[in-house]
Structures are given as C-alpha cells and as structure tokens.
N, C-alpha and C positions, 0 to 999 in steps of 0.2 A: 396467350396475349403477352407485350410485351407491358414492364414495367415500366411507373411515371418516369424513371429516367431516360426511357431507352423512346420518349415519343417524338417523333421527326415534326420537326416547325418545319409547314408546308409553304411553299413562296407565293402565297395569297393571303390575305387576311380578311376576315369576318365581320359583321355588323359594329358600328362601330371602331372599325383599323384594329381592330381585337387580331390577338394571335390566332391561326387555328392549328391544330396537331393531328400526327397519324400515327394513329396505335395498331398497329397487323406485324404481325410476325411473318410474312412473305413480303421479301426488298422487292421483287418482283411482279406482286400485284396491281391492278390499276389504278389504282391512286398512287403507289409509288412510281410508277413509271409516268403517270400525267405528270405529278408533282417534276419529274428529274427531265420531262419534255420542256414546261415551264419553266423553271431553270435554266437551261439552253438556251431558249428564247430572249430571257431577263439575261442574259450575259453577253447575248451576242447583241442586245439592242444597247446596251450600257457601253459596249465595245465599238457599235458604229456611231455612238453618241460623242465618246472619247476622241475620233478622229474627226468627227463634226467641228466639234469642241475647238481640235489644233487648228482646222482650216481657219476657222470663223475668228481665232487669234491673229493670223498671218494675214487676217483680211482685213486693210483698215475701212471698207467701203462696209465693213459687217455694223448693221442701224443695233441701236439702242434698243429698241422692240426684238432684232433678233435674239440678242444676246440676253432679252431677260427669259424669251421663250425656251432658247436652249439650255438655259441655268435651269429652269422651271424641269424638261424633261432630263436634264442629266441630274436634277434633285432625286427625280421619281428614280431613276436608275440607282443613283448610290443607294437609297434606300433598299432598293431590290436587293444588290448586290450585297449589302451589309444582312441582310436577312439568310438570303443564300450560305453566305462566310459563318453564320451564327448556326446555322442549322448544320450544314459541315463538322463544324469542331463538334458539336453534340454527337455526331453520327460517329467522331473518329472517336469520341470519348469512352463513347458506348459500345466500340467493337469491340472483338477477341480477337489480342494480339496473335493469336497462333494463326489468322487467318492472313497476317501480312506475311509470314513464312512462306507463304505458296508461290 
C-alpha cells in the first residue's frame, strides 16, 4: 500500500465537494486509469471551453446570459483543471527520480 503521501487526489469529488484520494500501488489499475480517462476529458472540455471563451469575446452580438453561462462552465473547468494541476505536482513529488532517467 502506498503511503499518506504518495495518495493521488482523484479528479472528482465526494459528498459534500470533499476531496477524494487513491491509495493502490498499481498506476495501472482501474481507478487509475478511470481517474487519468477523466482527466483527459476535464482538459479537453476546459480547452474547448477556452476557445468558446475567445469566440464569444470577438463576438459583440455575444448576450449577457451567454457570457455568464460560459463563465459559469469555464468556472467548473478551472476548478477541474486546478485539481488536475494539484494532483500532478503530488504524483511528480512522490515519484523516483531514477524513473525520469529511462
């Protein structure tokens, strides 16, 4: 089992917007591969949100309703993304450096 440091903040959260964490010692497993599907998903949604984003600036015909809904979902995104970025640095923090050698 791995150690409270070495546990991966999964990119969902629990009753309450609580954290939730994955303690298995196989990166491989199915919850970490859901976990790093889900990731992909929250990166590429936050990334067509971002080009959303630019249009809907260039647009001045873009209504007031639009632009608080798109704040509204490019909110949820950063959030995603800043969880993502958070749980990253943990994972780099916790590796063995002999493993970037390869």
């Amino acid at each position: 089992m791995t150690t409270p440091n070495e546990l991966r903040l999964l990119p969902w959260s629990g009753p309450g917007d609580k954290p939730c964490y994955l303690s298995t010692d196989d990166p491989g497993g199915y919850m970490a591969r859901l976990a790093d599907n889900i990731e992909a998903i929250q990166l590429g949604t936050a990334s067509a949100l971002l080009e959303e984003a630019s249009e809907a600036l260039d647009d001045r015909d873009t209504s007031l309703d639009e632009m608080r809904h798109l704040i509204t979902e490019l909110t949820g995104a950063l959030r995603d993304v800043c969880r993502i970025a958070t749980s990253r640095s943990h994972l780099l923090a916790t590796s063995d450096p002999s493993d970037s050698a390869h």
